[in-house]
Rosetta silent file (secondary structure, phi, psi, omega in degrees, C-alpha in Angstrom):
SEQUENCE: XXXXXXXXXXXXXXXXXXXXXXXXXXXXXXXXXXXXXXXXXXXXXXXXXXXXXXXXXXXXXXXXXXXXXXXXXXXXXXXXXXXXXXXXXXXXXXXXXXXXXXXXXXXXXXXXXXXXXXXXXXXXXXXXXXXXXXXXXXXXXXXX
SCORE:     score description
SCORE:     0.000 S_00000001
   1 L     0.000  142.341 -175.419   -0.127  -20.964    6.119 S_00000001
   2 L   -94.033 -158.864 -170.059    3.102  -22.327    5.055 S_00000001
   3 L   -97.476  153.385 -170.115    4.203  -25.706    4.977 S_00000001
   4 L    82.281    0.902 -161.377    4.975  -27.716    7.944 S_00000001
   5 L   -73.996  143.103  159.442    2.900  -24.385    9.973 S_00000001
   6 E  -119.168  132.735 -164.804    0.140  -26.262   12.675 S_00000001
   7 L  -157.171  135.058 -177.808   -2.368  -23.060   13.329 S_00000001
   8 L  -136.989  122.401 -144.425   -5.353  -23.051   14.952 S_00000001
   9 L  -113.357  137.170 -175.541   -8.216  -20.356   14.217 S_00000001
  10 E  -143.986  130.940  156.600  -10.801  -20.031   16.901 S_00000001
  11 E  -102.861  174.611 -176.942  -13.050  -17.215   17.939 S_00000001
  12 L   141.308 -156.881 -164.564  -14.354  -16.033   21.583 S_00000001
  13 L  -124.588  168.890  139.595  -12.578  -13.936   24.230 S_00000001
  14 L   167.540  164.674 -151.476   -9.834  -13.899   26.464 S_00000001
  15 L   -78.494   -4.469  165.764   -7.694  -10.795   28.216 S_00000001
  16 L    89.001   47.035 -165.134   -4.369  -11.863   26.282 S_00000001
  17 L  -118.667   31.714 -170.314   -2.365  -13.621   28.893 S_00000001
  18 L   -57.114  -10.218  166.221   -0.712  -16.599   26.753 S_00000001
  19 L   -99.035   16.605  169.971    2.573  -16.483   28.503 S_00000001
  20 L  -111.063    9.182  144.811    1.170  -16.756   31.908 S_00000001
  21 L  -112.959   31.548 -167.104    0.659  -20.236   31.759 S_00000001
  22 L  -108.655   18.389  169.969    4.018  -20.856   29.774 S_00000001
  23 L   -83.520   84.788 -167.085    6.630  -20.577   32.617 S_00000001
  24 L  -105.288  142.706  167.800    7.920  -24.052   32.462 S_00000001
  25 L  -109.568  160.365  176.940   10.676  -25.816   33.230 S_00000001
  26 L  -136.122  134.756  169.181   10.587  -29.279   31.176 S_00000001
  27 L    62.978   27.437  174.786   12.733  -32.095   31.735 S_00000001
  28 L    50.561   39.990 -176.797   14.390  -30.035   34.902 S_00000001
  29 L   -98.809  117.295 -123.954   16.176  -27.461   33.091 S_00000001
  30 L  -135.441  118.236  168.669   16.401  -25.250   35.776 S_00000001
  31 E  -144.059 -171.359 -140.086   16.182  -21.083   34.376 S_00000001
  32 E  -153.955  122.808  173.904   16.648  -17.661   34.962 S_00000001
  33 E  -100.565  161.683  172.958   14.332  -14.649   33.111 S_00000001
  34 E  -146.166  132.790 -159.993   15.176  -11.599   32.299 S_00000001
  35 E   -91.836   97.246  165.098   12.983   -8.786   31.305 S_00000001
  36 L   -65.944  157.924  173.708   14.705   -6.971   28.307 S_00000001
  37 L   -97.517  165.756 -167.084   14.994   -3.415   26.906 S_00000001
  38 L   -96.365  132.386  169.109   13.455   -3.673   23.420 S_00000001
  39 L  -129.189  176.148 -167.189   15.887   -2.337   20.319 S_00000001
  40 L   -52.632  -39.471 -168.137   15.313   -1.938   16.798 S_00000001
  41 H   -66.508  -55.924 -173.723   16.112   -4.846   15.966 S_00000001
  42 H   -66.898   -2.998 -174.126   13.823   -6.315   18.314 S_00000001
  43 H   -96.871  -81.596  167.164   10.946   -4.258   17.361 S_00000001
  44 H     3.515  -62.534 -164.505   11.929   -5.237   13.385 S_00000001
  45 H   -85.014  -26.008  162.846   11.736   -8.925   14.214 S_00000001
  46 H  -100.468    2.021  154.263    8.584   -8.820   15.701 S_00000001
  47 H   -74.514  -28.264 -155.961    7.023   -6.777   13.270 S_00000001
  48 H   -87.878  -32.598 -171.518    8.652   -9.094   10.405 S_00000001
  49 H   -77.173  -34.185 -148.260    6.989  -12.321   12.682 S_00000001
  50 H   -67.858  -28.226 -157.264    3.701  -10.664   13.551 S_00000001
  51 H   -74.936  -76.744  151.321    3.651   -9.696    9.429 S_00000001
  52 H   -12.054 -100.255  170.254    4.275  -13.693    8.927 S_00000001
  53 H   -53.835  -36.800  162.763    1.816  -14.962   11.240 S_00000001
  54 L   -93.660  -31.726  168.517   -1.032  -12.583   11.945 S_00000001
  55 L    79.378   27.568  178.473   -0.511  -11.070    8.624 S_00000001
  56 L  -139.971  128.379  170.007   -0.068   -7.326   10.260 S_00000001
  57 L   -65.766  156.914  174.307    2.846   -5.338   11.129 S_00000001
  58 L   -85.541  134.700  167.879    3.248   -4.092   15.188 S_00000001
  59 L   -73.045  -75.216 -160.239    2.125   -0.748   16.020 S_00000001
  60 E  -135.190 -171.457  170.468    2.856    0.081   19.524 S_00000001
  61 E    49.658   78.471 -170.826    3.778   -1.416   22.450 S_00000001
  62 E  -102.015  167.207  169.518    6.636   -3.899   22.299 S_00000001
  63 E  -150.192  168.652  126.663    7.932   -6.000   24.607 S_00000001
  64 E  -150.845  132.681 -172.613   10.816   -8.902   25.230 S_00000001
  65 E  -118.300  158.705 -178.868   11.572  -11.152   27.845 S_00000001
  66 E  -135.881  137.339  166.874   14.207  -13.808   27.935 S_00000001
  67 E   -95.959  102.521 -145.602   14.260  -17.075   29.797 S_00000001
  68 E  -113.378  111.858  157.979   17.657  -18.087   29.763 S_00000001
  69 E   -48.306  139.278  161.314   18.558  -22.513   30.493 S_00000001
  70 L   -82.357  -30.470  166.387   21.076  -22.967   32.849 S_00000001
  71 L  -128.307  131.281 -175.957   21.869  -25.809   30.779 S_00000001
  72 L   -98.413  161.715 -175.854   21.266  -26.367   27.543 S_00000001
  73 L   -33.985  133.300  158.303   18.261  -27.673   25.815 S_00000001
  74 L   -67.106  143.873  176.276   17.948  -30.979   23.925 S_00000001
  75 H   -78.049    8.128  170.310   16.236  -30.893   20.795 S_00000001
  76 H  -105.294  -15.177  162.622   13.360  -33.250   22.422 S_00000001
  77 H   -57.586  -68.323 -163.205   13.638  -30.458   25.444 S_00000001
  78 H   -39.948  -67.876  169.514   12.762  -27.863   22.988 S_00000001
  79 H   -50.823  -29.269  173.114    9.504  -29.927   21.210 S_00000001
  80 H   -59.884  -72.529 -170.662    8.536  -31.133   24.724 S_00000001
  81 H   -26.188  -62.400 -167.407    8.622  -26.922   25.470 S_00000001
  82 H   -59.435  -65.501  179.267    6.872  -25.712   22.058 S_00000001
  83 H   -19.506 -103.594  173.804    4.394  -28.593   22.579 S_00000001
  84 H   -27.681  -43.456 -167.805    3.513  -27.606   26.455 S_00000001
  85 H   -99.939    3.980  138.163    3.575  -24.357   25.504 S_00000001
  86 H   -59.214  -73.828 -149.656    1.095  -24.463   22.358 S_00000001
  87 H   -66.812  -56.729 -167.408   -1.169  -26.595   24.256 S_00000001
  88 H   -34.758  -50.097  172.821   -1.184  -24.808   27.426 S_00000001
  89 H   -47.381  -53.867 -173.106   -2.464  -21.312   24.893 S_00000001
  90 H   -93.723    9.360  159.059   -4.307  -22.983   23.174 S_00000001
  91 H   -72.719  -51.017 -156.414   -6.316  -24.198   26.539 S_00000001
  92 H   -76.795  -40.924 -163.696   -6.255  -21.053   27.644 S_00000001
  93 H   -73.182  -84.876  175.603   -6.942  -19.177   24.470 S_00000001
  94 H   -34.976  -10.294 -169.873  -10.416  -21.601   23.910 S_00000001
  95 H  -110.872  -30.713  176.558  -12.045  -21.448   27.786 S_00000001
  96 H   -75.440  -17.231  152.177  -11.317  -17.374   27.531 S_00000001
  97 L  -108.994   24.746  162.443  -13.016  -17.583   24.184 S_00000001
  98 L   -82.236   -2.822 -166.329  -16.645  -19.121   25.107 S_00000001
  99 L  -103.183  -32.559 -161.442  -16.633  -15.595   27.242 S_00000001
 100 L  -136.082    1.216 -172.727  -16.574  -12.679   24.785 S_00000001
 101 L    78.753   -4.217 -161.784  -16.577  -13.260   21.406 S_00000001
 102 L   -82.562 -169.519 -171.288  -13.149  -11.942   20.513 S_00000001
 103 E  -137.251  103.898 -160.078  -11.027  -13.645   17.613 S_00000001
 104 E  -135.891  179.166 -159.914   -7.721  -15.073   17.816 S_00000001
 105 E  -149.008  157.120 -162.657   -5.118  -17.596   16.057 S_00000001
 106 L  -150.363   53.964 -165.217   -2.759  -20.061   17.688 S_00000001
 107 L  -135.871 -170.075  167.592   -0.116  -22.062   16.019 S_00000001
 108 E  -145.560  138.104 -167.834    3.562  -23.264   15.705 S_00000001
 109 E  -121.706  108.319  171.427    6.231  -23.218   13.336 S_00000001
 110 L    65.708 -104.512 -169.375    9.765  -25.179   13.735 S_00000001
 111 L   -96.506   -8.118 -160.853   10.879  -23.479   17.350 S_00000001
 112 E   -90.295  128.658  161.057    8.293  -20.917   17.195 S_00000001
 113 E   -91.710  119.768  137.578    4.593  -20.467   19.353 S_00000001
 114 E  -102.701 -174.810 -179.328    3.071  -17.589   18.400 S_00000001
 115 E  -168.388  157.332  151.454   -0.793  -16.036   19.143 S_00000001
 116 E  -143.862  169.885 -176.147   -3.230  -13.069   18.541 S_00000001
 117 E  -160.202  130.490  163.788   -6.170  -11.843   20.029 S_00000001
 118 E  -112.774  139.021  168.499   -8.770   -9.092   18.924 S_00000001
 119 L   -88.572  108.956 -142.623  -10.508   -7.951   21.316 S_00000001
 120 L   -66.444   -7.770 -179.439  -14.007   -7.999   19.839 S_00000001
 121 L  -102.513   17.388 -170.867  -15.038   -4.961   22.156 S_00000001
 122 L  -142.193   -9.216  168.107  -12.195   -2.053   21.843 S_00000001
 123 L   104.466  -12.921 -125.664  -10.545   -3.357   18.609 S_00000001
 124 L  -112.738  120.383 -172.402   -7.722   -3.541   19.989 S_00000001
 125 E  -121.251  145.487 -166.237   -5.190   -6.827   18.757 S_00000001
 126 E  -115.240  154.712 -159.451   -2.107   -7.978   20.390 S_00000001
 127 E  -147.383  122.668  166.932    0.502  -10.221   19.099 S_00000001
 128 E  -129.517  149.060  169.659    3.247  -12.656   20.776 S_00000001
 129 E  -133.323  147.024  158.617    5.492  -15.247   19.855 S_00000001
 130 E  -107.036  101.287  150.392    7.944  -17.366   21.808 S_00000001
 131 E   -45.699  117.447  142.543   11.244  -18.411   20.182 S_00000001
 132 E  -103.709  144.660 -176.799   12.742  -21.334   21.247 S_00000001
 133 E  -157.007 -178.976 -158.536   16.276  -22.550   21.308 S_00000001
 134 L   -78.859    3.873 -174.406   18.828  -24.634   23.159 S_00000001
 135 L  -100.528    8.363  178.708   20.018  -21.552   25.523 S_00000001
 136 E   137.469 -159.762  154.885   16.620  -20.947   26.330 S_00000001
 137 E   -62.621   60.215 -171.029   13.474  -18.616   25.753 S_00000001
 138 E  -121.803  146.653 -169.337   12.431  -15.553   24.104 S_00000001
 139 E  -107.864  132.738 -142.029    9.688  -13.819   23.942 S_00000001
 140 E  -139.803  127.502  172.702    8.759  -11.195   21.493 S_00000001
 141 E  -129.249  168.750  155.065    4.750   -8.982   21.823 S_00000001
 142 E  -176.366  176.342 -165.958    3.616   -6.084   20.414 S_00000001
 143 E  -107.815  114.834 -164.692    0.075   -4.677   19.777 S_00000001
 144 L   -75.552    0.000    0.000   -1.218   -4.855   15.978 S_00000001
């Protein structure tokens, strides 16, 4: 892990839904999402974090969504965000993995959340990160 990385390695289950408790506004920063089409580039950068973090390149399945601020973020908006949105995962990530056994990671780096999850019965491991910055949100998946 490098330095300054906070990671958290846990096994058990859960269905892979770490951005569906992260739609926050913090500090009343009022935003607007937008469901992107994915381009090279964006498949590249989340291959290069998932590579990084997870230690696996992305297969299939890409995604990216952007949260856009209507105003922008303070850098104590942003750690209040990564914070809430780390913990919030890594709630979520630990009561979904007392159910099944599957095996997943959790951490944050500078602006960055990321997660995985294997699903211990189909194999099958998925990979997200959330970028933060002072215009907003983005969100970067794919399946390893």
């Amino acid at each position: 892990m490098e330095h300054g990385q906070r990671g958290h390695f846990y096994t058990g289950s859960m269905k892979f839904s770490l951005l569906a408790a992260a739609p926050l506004l913090v500090l009343g920063a009022v935003s607007t999402a937008f469901a992107d089409t994915v381009t090279a580039a964006d498949r590249s950068e989340t291959s290069r974090l998932a590579q990084q973090y997870a230690g696996k390149v992305c297969r299939a399945d890409y995604d990216v969504d952007t949260d856009r601020a209507r105003r922008p973020l303070s850098a104590a908006q942003i750690k209040a965000k990564r914070t809430a949105i780390y913990n919030d995962w890594k709630e979520d990530l630990a009561e979904d993995a007392r159910e099944d056994g599957d095996t997943y990671r959790v951490g944050y780096h500078n602006n960055r959340v990321w997660a995985w999850q294997k699903d211990a019965r189909t194999g099958k491991t998925e990979f997200k990160v959330v970028i933060l910055s002072a215009t907003g949100e983005r969100e970067l998946s794919c399946d390893l």
